[in-house]
C-alpha positions in Angstrom: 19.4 20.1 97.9 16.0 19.1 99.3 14.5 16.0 99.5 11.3 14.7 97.9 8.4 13.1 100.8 5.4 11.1 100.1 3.6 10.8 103.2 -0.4 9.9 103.1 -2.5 8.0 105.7 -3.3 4.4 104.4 -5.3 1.2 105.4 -3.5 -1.9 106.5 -3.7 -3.3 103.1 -2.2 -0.2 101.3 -4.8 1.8 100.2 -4.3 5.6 100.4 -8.0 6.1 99.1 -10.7 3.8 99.8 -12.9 2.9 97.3 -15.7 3.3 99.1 -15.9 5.2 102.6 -12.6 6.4 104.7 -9.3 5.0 105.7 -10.6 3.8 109.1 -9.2 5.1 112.1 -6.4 6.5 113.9 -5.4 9.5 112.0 -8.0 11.7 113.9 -6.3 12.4 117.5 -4.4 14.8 118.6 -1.6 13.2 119.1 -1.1 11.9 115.4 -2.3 15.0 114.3 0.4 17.2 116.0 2.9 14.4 115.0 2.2 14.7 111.5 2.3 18.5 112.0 5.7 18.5 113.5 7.0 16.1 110.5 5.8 18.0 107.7 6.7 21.5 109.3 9.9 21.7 107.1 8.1 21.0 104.0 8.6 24.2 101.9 6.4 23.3 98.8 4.0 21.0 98.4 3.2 19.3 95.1 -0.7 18.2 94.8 -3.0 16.8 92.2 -6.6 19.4 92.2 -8.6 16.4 94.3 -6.1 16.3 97.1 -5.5 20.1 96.9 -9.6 21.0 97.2 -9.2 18.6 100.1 -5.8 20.3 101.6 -7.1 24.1 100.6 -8.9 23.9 104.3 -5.8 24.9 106.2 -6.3 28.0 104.5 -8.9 29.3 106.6 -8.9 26.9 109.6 -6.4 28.5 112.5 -9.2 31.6 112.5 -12.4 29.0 113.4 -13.4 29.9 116.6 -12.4 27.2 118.9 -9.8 25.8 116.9 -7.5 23.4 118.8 -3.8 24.8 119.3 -2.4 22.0 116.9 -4.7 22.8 114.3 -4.1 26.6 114.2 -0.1 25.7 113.9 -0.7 23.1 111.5 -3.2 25.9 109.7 0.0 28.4 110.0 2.7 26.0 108.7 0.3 25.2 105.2 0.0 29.0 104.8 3.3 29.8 104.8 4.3 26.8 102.6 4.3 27.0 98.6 1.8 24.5 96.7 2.0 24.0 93.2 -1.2 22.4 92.2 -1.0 19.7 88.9 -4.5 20.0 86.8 -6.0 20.4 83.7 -9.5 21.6 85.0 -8.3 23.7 88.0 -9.3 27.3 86.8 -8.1 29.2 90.0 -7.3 28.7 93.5 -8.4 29.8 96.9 -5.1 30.1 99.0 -2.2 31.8 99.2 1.5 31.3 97.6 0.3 28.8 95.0 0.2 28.1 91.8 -1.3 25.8 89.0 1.0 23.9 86.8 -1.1 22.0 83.5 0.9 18.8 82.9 4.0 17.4 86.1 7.0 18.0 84.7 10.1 15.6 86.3 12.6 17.8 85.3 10.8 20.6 86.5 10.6 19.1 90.0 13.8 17.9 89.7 15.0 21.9 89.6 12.9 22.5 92.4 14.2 20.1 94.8 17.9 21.2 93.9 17.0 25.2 93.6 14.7 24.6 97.4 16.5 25.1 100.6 13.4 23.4 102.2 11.9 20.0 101.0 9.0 19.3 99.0 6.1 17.1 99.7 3.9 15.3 97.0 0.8 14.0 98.0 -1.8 12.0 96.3 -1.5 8.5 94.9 -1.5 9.5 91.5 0.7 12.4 91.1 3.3 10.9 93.3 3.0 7.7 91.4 4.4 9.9 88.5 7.4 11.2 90.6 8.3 7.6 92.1 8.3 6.5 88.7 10.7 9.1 87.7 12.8 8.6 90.5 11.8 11.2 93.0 10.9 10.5 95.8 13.7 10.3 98.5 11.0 9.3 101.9 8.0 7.5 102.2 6.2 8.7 105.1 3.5 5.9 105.6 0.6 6.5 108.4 -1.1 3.3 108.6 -4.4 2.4 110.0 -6.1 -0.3 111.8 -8.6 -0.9 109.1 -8.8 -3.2 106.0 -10.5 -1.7 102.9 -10.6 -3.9 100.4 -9.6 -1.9 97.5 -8.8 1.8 96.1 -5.9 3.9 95.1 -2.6 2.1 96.3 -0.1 4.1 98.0 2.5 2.6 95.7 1.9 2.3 92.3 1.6 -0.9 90.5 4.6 -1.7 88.4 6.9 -0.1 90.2 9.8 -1.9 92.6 11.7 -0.5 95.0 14.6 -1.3 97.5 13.4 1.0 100.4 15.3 1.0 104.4 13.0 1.7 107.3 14.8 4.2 109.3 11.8 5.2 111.9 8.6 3.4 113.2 6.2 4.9 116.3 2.7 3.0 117.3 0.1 5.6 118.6 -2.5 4.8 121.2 -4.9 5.1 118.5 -3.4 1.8 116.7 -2.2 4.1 114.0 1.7 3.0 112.7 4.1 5.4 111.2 6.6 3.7 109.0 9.4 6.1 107.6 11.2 5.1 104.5 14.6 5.9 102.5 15.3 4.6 99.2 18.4 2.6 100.1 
């Protein structure tokens, strides 16, 4: 059965979207970026809300920019060959490959997924994956934290919701950038 990830860059206060401006720092480099990439390259499908997927729908195209940085491209490759299943109510149509839109999230339906996928599943966006860590979901919390204090935004954990969670990995980045990883213990 495969395993449910939330992973998102946040700010040191636990914002995965600023209210106002970016995250800060840290996530930028080269070496965080080929880190992430060589965390999520297992993912099989990944689960987005249509803001985070218009953000994410990039990769489609960006391993054939001239110039692009080896990490990029394999990053760019690894999306592509991934499923996304996109959670809207506006989203018409979409722009990339192997995906599809789905009108309402549907536990149960993810719930199938994750014991019907052979690879694991990635949800990303505060929102939707407040949904699935309310149901129960999420197995990981993959937490990319940054050296900057926001003041306010989307949390990366929803209110309302406790959890009992075991840190089973930690790595610091030159950048300042901490990754914290997280099981549900």
């Amino acid at each position: 059965m495969a395993e449910l990830v939330y992973g998102m860059v946040t700010s040191l206060d636990g914002y995965a979207e600023a209210a106002s401006g970016g995250l800060g720092t840290g996530a930028e480099d080269e070496e965080v970026h080929t880190f992430i990439g060589d965390r999520f390259r297992s993912v099989g499908t990944f689960l987005y809300g249509r803001r985070m997927y218009e953000t994410m729908v990039f990769w489609e195209t960006a391993d054939a920019a001239p110039g692009a940085p080896p990490f990029v491209v394999q990053y760019a490759r690894d999306w592509q060959a991934a499923q996304k299943v996109v959670y809207s109510t506006t989203l018409q149509s979409v722009s990339s490959a192997r995906t599809r839109v789905e009108r309402t999230f549907d536990p149960d339906a993810v719930r199938r997924l994750k014991a019907g996928s052979d690879h694991d599943l990635s949800i990303d966006g505060p929102q939707l994956a407040a949904q699935a860590i309310a149901a129960g979901l999420v197995d990981e919390y993959h937490l990319f934290v940054t050296t900057s204090v926001v003041g306010g935004g989307k949390r990366f954990f929803p209110d309302g919701v406790r959890l009992d969670l075991r840190l089973v990995e930690e790595r610091s980045f030159g950048s300042g950038l901490v990754y914290l990883r997280y099981r549900n213990r």
